[in-house]
C-alpha positions as CSV (number, residue, x, y, z in Angstrom):
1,X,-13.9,-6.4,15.7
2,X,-13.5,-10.1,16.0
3,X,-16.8,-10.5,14.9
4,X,-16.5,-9.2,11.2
5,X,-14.3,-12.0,10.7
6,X,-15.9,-15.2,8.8
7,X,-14.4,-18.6,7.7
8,X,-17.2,-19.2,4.8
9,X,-16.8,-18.5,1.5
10,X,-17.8,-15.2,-0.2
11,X,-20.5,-14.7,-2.9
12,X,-19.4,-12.3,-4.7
13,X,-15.9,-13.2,-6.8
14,X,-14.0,-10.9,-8.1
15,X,-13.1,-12.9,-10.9
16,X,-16.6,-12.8,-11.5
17,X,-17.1,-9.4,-11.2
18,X,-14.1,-7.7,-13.4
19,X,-15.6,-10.3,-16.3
20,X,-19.3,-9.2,-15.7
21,X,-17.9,-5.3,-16.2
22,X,-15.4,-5.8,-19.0
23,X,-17.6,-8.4,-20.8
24,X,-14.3,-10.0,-21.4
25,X,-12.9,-13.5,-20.9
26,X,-10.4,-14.9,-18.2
27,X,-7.5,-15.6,-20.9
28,X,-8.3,-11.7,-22.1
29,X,-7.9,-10.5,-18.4
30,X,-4.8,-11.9,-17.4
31,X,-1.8,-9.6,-16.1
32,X,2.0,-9.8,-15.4
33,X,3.2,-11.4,-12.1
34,X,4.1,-7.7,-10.4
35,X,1.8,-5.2,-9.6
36,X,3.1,-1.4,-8.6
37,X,0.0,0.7,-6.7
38,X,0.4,4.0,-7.0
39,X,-2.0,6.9,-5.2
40,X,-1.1,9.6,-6.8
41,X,-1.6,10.9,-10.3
42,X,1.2,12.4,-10.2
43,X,2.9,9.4,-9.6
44,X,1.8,7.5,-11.9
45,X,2.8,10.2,-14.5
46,X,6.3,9.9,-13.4
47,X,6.4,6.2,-14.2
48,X,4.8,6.7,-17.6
49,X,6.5,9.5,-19.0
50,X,9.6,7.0,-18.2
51,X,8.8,3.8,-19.2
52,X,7.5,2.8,-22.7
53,X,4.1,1.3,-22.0
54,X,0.6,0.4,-23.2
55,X,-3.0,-0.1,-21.9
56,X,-4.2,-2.9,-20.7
57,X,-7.3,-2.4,-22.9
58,X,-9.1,-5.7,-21.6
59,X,-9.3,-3.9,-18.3
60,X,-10.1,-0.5,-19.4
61,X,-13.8,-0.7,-18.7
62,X,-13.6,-1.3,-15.4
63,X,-9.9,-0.2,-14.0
64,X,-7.2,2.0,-15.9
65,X,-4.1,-0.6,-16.0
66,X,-0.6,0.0,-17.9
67,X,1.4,-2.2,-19.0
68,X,5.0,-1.4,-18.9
69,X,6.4,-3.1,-22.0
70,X,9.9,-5.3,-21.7
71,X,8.8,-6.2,-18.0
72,X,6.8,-8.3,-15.9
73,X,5.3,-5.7,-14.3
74,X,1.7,-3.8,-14.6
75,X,0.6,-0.2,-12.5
76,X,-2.1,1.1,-11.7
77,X,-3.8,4.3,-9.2
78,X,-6.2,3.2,-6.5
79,X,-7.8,5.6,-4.7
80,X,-7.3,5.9,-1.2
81,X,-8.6,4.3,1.7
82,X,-8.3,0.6,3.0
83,X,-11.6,-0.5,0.7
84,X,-10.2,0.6,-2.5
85,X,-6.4,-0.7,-2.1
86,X,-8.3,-4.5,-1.1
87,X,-10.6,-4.4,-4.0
88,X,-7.4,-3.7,-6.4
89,X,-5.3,-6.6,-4.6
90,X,-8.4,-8.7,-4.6
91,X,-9.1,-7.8,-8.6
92,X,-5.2,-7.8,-9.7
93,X,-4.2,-11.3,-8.0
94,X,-7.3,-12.8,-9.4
95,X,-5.7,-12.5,-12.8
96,X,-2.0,-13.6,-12.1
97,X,-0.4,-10.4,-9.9
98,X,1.6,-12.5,-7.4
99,X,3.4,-9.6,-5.9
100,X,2.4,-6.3,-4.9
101,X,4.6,-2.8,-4.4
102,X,2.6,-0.1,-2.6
103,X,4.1,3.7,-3.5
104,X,2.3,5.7,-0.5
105,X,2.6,8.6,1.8
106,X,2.3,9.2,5.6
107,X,2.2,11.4,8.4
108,X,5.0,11.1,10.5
109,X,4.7,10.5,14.3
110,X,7.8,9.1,15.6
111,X,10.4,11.1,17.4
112,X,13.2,10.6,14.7
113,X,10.8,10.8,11.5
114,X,11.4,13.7,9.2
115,X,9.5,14.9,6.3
116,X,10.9,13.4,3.0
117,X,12.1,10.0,5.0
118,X,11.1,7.2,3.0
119,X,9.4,4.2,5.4
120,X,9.2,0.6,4.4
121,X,5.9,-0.6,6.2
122,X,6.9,-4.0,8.1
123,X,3.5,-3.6,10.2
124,X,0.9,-2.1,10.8
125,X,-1.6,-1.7,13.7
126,X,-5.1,-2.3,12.8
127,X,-7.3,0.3,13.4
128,X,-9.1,-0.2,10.0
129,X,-12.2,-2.0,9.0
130,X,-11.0,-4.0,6.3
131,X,-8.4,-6.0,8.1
132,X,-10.8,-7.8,10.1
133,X,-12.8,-9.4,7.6
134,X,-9.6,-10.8,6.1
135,X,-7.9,-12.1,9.0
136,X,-8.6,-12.4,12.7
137,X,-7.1,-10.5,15.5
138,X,-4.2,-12.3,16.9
139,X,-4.7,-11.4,20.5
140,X,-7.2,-9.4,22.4
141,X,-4.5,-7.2,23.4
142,X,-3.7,-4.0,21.2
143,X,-0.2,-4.7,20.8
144,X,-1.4,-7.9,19.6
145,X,-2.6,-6.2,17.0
146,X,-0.8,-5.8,14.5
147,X,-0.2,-7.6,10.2
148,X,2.8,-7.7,8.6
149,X,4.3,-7.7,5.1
150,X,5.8,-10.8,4.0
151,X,7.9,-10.2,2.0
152,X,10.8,-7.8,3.6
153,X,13.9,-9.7,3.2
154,X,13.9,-9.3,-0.3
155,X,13.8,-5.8,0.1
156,X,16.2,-5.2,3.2
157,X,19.6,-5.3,1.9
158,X,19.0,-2.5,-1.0
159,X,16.8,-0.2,1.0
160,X,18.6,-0.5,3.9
161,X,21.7,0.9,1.6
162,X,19.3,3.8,0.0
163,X,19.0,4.9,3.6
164,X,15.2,3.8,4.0
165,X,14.2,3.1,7.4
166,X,12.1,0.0,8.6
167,X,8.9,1.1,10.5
168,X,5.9,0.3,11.9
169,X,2.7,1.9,10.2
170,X,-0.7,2.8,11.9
171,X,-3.6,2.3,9.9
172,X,-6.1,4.7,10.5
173,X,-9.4,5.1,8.6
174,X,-10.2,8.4,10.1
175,X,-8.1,10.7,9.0
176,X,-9.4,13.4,11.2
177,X,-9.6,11.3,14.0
178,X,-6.2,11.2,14.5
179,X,-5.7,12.4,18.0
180,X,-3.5,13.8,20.2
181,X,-3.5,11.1,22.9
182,X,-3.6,8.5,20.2
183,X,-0.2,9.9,18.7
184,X,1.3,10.2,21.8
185,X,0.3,6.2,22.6
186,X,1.3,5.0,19.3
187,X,4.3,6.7,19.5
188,X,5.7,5.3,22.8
189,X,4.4,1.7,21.0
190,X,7.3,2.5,18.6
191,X,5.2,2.9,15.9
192,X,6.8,5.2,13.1
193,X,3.7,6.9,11.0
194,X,0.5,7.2,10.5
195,X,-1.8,6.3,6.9
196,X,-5.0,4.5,5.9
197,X,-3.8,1.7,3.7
198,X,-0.8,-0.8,5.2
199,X,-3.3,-2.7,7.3
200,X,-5.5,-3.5,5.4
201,X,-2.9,-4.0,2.3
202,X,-0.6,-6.6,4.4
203,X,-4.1,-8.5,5.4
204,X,-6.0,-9.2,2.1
205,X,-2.0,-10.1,0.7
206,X,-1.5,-12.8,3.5
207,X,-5.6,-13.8,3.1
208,X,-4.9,-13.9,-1.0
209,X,-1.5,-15.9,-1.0
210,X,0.4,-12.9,-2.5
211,X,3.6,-11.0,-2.0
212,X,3.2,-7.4,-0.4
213,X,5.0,-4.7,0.9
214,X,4.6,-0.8,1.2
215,X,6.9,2.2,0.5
216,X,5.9,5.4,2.1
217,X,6.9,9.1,1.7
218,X,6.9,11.2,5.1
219,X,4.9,14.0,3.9
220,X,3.7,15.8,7.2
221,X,4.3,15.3,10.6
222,X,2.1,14.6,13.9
223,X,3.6,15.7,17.3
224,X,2.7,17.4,20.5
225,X,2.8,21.0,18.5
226,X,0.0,19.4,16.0
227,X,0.1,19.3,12.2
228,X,3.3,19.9,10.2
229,X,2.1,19.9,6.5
230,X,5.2,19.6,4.2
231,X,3.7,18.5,1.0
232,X,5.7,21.6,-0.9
233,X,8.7,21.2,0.9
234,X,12.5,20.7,-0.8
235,X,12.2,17.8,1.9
236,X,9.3,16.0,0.2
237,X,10.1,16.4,-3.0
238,X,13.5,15.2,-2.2
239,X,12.3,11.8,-0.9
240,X,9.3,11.5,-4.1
241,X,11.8,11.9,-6.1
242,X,14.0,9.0,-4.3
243,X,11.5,6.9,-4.3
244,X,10.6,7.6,-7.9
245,X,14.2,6.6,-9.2
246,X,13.9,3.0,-6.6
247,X,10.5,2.4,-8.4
248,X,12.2,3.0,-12.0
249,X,15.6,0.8,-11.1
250,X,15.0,-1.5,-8.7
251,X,10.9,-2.6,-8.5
252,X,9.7,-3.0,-12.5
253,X,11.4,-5.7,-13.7
C-alpha cells in the first residue's frame, strides 16, 4: 500500500470543486468551526426534530448541510464507506470545520463487546484504501499499522463517566470480507470492532490539520458462532438512544 502514498500536491481542490458545483463564492460557503457526521437518516432526524435549525442553502446544490441555530456547529449525512466520509472532511474543513464528531455503528468483535455498547474509536487498523493516500504506513509490520484520533482527551473524562468504552476499530472496506480467521486475529490484537470509516476518518483529519474523533454504536456482533445481527434489539436502541442525548448535550455547542 505504500505506494499509493504521494508527497506532491493534488489537482483537483476541493475548494475548487464545492464552488464549481454551487456556483457560489468562498465568503458564501463558509461553515461553523464543528462539524457532526451522521450515517444514518434516521439520525439525522433525531438531531433535527430537536434542535431549531436551518439550511445551509449555499451548499444545497452540492451537499445537504444544517445549520443548528444558537451553536457553532453544522451536520450533515455521508454515505458510507471510507471515500465518502474523506470527501465530506476534505469539503467541510475547506470552509472553516476545524473539528469533526463521527456518529457511527460497528460490528462487534472483541470478547467483552455487547450490542448497544457505545465505542469511542482511538485507532484504527488500516485495512482501507483511503488511508494510504493520506498518510504513510508507519511500519511494515501490521501492528504498525494503525491512525489515531487526536483529539481524545477532551473527550475522556465525560465519556468515560457515561460508561463508553475506549477501543480500537478495524477499518474494513469489505464488508463481506470479513472473515473468520481475520476476527479471530484482530481480536487477539485487542482490537474492539469492526466498520469501514475510522481509518480513513482519523487519516485525512491528521493530513487536513483538523480535530477528529469517532463515536460508534455496537449493532451486531462477530464471533466464532458467526453473525449476531441486533439492529432491532432493546440493546441497540438503548445505546442509539444514549448516544443521541450525548450528541444533543454535550457535542453541539
Amino acid at each position: 500500500m505504500k505506494k499509493f502514498f504521494d508527497h506532491s500536491l493534488p489537482l483537483l481542490n476541493p475548494a475548487d470543486l464545492v464552488r464549481a458545483f454551487t456556483k457560489k463564492t468562498f465568503e458564501e460557503l463558509v461553515l461553523p468551526g464543528r462539524a457532526i457526521i451522521v450515517f444514518s437518516p434516521g439520525d439525522l432526524k433525531r438531531i433535527l426534530n430537536r434542535k431549531n435549525h436551518r439550511l445551509a442553502d449555499a451548499w444545497t446544490r452540492f451537499r445537504w448541510l444544517y445549520r443548528i441555530e444558537g451553536s457553532n456547529t453544522v451536520i450533515t449525512r455521508s454515505f458510507f464507506g471510507g471515500p465518502n466520509i474523506a470527501a465530506v472532511v476534505e469539503e467541510l474543513s475547506s470552509f472553516g470545520v476545524k473539528e469533526f464528531i463521527i456518529w457511527g455503528y460497528c460490528g462487534g468483535i472483541g470478547k467483552t463487546v455487547n450490542l448497544g455498547d457505545i465505542i469511542v474509536a482511538e485507532g484504527a487498523l488500516r485495512e482501507d484504501g483511503v488511508s494510504h493516500h493520506y498518510i504513510k504506513d508507519t511500519d511494515t509490520a501490521e501492528s504498525g499499522n494503525f491512525v489515531y484520533t487526536n483529539w481524545l482527551d477532551e473527550w475522556e473524562e465525560q465519556t468515560t463517566d457515561l460508561g463508553f468504552n475506549k477501543g480500537l476499530i478495524w477499518s474494513c472496506d469489505a464488508i463481506y470480507r470479513e472473515t473468520y480467521d481475520k476476527v479471530v486475529k484482530h481480536r487477539e490484537m485487542g482490537i474492539a470492532a469492526v466498520e469501514m470509516e475510522v481509518a480513513s476518518f482519523y487519516a485525512v483529519c491528521k493530513y487536513r490539520g483538523v480535530k477528529g474523533i469517532a463515536f460508534l454504536v455496537v449493532s451486531d456482533l462477530l464471533n466464532d458462532n458467526g453473525w449476531t445481527p441486533g439492529f432491532h434489539t432493546k440493546p441497540f436502541d438503548k445505546g442509539v438512544k444514549k448516544l443521541s442525548e450525548f450528541m444533543m448535550e454535550q457535542v453541539i455547542k
